[in-house]
ROVO-619702 format. One record per residue (C-alpha): y, z, x. Coordinates in pm, whole numbers, padded with zeros to 5 digits, always signed. Example, Ala and Ser with C-alpha at 12.3 -4.5 7.8 and 13.67 -1.06 7.14 Angstrom:
BEGIN
-00450+00780+01230;-00106+00714+01367;
//
This chain:
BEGIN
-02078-07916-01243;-01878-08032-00982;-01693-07658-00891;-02029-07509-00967;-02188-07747-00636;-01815-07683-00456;-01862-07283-00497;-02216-07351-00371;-02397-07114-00611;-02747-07145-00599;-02960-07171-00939;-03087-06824-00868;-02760-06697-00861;-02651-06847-01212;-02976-06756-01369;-02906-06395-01265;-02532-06443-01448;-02704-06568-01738;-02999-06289-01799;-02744-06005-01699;-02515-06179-02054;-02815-06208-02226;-02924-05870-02219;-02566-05710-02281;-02621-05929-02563;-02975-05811-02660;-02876-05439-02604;-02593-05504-02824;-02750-05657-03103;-03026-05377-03104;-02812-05055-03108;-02582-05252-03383;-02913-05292-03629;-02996-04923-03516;-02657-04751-03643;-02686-04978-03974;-02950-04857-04194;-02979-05005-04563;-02756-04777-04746;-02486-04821-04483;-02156-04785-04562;-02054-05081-04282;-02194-05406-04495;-02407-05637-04213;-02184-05988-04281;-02385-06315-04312;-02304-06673-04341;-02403-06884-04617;-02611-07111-04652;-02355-07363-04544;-02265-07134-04229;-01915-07057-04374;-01779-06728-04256;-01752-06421-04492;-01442-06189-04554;-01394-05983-04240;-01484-05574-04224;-01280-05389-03989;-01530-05076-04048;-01749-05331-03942;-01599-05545-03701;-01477-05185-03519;-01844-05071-03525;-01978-05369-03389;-01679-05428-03102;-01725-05074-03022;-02117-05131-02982;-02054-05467-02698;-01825-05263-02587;-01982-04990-02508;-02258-05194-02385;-02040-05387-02110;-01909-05066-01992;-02253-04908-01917;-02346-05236-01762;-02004-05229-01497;-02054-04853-01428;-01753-04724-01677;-01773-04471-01908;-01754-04453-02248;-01455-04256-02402;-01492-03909-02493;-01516-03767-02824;-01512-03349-02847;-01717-03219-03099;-01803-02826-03141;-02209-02816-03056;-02501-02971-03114;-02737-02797-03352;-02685-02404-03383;-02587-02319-03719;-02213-02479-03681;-02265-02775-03468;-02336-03170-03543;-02677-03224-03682;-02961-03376-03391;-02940-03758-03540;-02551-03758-03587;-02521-03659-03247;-02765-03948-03166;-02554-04180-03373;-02214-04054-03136;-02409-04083-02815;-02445-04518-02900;-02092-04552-02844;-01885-04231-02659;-01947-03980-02456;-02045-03643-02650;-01843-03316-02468;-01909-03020-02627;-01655-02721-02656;-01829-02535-02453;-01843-02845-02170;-01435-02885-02206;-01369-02534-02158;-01596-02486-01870;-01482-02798-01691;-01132-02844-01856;-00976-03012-01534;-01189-03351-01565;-01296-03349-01962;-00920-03309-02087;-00880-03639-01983;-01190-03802-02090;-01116-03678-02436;-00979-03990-02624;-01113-03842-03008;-01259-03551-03187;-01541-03578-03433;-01493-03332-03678;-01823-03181-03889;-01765-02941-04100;-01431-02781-04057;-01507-02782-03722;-01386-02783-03449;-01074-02619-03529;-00767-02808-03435;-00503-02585-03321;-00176-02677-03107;-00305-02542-02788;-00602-02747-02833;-00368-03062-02889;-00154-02980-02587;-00431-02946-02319;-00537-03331-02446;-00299-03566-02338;-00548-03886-02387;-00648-03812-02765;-00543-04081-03017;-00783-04011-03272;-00956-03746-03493;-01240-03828-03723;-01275-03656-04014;-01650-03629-04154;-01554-03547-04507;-01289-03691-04743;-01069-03354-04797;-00823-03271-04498;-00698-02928-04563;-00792-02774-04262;-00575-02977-04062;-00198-02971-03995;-00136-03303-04050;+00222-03277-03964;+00138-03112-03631;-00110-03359-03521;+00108-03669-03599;+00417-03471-03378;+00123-03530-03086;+00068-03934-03184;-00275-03818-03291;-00397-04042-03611;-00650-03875-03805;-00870-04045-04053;-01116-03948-04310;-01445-04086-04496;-01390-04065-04881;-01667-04406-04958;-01926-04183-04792;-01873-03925-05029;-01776-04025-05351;-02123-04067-05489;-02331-03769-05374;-01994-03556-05488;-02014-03699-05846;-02353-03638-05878;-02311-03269-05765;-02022-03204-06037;-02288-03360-06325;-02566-03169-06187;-02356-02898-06227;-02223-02948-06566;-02593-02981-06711;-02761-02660-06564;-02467-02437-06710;-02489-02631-07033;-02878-02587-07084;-02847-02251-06899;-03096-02367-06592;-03034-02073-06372;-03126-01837-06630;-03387-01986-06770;-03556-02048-06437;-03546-01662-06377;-03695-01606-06716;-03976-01825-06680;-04045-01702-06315;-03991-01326-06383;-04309-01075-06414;-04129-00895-06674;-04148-01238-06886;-04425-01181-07214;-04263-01441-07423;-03993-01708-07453;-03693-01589-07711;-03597-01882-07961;-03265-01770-07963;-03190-01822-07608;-02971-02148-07613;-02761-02393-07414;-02528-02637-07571;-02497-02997-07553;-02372-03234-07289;-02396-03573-07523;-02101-03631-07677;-01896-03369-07575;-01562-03420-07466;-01524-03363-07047;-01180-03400-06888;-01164-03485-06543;-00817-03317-06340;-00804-03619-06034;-00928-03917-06143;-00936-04048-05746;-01315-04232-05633;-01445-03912-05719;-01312-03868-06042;-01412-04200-06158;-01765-04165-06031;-01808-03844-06277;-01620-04091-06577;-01920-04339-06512;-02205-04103-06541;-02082-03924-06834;-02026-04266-06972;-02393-04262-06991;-02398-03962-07213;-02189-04081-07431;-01928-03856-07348;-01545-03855-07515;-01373-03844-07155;-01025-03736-07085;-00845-03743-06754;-00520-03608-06548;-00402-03791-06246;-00073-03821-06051;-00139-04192-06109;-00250-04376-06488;-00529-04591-06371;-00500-04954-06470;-00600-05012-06845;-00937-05182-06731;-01055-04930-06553;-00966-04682-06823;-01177-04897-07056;-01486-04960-06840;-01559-04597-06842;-01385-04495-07220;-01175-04280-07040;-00797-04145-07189;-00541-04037-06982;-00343-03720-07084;+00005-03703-06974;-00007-03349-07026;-00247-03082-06857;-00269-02857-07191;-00368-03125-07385;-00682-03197-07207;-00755-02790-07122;-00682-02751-07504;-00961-03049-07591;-01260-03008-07365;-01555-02864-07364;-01620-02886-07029;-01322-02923-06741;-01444-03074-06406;-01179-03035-06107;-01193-03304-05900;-00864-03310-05677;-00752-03252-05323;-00610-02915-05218;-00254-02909-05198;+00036-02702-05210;+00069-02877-05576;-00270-02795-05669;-00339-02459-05477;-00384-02247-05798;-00432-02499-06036;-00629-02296-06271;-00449-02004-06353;-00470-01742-06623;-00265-01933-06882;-00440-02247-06790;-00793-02076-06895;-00615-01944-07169;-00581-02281-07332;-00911-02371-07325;-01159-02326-07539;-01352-02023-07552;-01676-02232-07555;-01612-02452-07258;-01724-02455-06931;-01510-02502-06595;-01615-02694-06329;-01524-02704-05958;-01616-02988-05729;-01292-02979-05492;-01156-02688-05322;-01224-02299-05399;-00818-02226-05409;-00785-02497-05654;-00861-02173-05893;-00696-01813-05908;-01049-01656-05918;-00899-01325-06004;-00796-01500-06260;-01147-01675-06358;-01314-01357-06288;-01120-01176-06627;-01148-01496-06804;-01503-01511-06777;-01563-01107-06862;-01396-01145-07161;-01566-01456-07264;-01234-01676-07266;-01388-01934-07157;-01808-01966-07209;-01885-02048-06811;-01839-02195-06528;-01947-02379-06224;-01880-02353-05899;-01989-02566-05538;-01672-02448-05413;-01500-02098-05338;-01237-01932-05159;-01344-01781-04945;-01723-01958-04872;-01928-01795-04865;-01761-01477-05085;-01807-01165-04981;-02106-00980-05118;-01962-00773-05344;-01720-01021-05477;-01712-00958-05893;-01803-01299-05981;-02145-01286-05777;-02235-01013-06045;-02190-01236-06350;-02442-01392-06549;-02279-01696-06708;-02179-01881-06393;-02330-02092-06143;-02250-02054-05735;-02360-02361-05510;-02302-02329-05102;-02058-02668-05112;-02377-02861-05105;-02169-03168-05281;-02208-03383-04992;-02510-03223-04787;-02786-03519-04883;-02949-03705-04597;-02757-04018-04692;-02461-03896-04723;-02427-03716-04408;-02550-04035-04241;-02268-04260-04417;-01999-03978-04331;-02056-04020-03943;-02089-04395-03933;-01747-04421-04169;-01617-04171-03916;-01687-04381-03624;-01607-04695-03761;-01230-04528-03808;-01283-04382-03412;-01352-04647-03299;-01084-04905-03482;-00812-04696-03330;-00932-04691-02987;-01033-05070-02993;-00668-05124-03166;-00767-05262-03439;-00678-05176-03884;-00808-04849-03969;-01028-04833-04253;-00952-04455-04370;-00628-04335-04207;-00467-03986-04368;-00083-03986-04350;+00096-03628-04302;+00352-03603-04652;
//
């Protein structure tokens, strides 16, 4: 009290300190409860009852540091850091709200604004959100951005980005694979149940004019049961094992590493230290695994050739996990009974590609993510890891170059 009279600052004068805090702090709290709906990935902590802290979130704890933080700087006249990001809208660009979501806590550049003002916005650029593939991330790109540290990832697989490149720059790139582990199961089980009850087809047949009457030999087989073995039991992976669980499914699974024996049992799920062995005893395969020079090619001619002629392939990962030349002559000559595709190589194929004219296989445009929740939960784990490296702090998804 005594420096406050000595300073001789007036009551008006603290009053204005006070409400200039308290509405950095109101601001704050408001655009935190805005960028954490229900389903959010980024958990809102509470006390207890007894006021004892929880167990810290850095996906949190960045989101929310980020959000004051952003906050103070508006309020002193700085600018928030800038994240590149292809477009908004257009048919290649960041959807409306995620670009909403951005705009709470950096300043959105465009590829367009960078290259038409690259002087000032090459060194505004501190991260790159990337949506969809996009932008792409070349070395030239790297070079004229001598402020980036960071480059979000909306998605969990990396494949389109040298990883070794980017980490010769001291660029850290991270990824969102809680955001999509869910949505991506439930694509690879929607999947597996149209081609087994023949949905496709039978929704032509019931819509055609041609239709007079329904033949009572036109049949599907049966998902309970039936054996399905997973290749990359990762989040993914054991997302599938827990919904087939519920058909009481015999479930097999490949990984580069045996899960622990209680997870294996929570789900009934066997691990098969060979590949053959679990092509050789399912009736339906689901590919679930990261695209790598290990894995490019997976799914070969001799690896079809194991299975049996009445099972069905299915592809939730990457297109080049399969030799599609390969699937194409496997599936003409009724090797294998069908298969199922979200992913190809490329996407879309071209339009006179030989397994578009098929009948017993089902094409989906990637759509294994593309839900309105999980697009949502993609950018907000995306910032969260933006904003933990620029605030300093752990990263919750970080992807290492091998």
């Amino acid at each position: 009290m005594f420096r406050f009279m000595q300073k001789k600052c007036d009551l008006s004068e603290f009053g204005g300190r006070f409400t200039l805090l308290f509405t950095a702090w109101r601001k704050h709290a408001q655009q935190t409860a805005a960028v954490l709906p229900s389903r959010s990935l980024i958990p809102v902590l509470r006390a207890n009852s007894r006021g004892s802290p929880l167990a810290d979130n850095p996906s949190l704890r960045g989101l929310c540091s980020g959000t004051l933080k952003a906050n103070l700087q508006v309020m002193a006249g700085e600018e928030l850091p800038g994240v590149l990001i292809l477009d908004v809208g257009g048919t290649h660009g960041v959807l409306e709200n995620l670009a909403v979501l951005l705009k709470k806590h950096f300043r959105v550049i465009t590829l367009k604004e960078f290259h038409e003002n690259k002087e000032e916005m090459r060194k505004k650029i501190q991260s790159i959100f990337i949506f969809e593939c996009r932008p792409t991330i070349d070395r030239e790109l790297l070079q004229s951005l001598p402020n980036l540290k960071v480059i979000g990832n909306s998605g969990v697989g990396v494949d389109h980005l040298d990883l070794k490149m980017i980490s010769n720059f001291g660029v850290k790139v991270t990824n969102t694979p809680h955001a999509v582990a869910d949505s991506t199961a439930d694509i690879g089980m929607a999947l597996m149940l149209a081609s087994a009850r023949r949905l496709v087809e039978g929704c032509q047949i019931a819509v055609s004019p041609d239709t007079k009457y329904f033949a009572v030999n036109w049949l599907g087989v049966e998902v309970t049961k039936a054996t399905l073995g997973i290749i990359g039991m990762g989040n993914i992976g054991y997302k599938v094992a827990q919904r087939a669980r519920a058909f009481n499914m015999r479930i097999l699974y490949r990984n580069r590493n045996r899960r622990r024996k209680e997870e294996e049992e929570a789900v009934g799920a066997h691990y098969c230290e060979k590949m053959e062995d679990l092509l050789q005893q399912s009736d339906f395969v689901m590919l679930v695994v990261n695209l790598t020079p290990e894995t490019h090619k997976l799914i070969g001619k001799k690896e079809l050739g194991l299975m049996k002629p009445t099972a069905t392939l299915i592809n939730i990962s990457r297109g080049a996990v399969i030799d599609q030349d390969a699937l194409v002559e496997a599936l003409q000559n009724k090797v294998i009974r069908a298969a199922a595709l979200d992913v190809t190589y490329p996407e879309p194929l071209p339009r006179d590609h030989p397994l578009l004219k098929l009948n017993n296989i089902i094409i989906t445009p990637h759509i294994g993510t593309a839900t309105v929740q999980a697009i949502r939960m993609m950018a907000e784990e995306a910032i969260a890891n933006i904003l933990a490296v620029l605030n300093g702090q752990p990263i919750p998804s970080e992807v290492f170059p091998k």
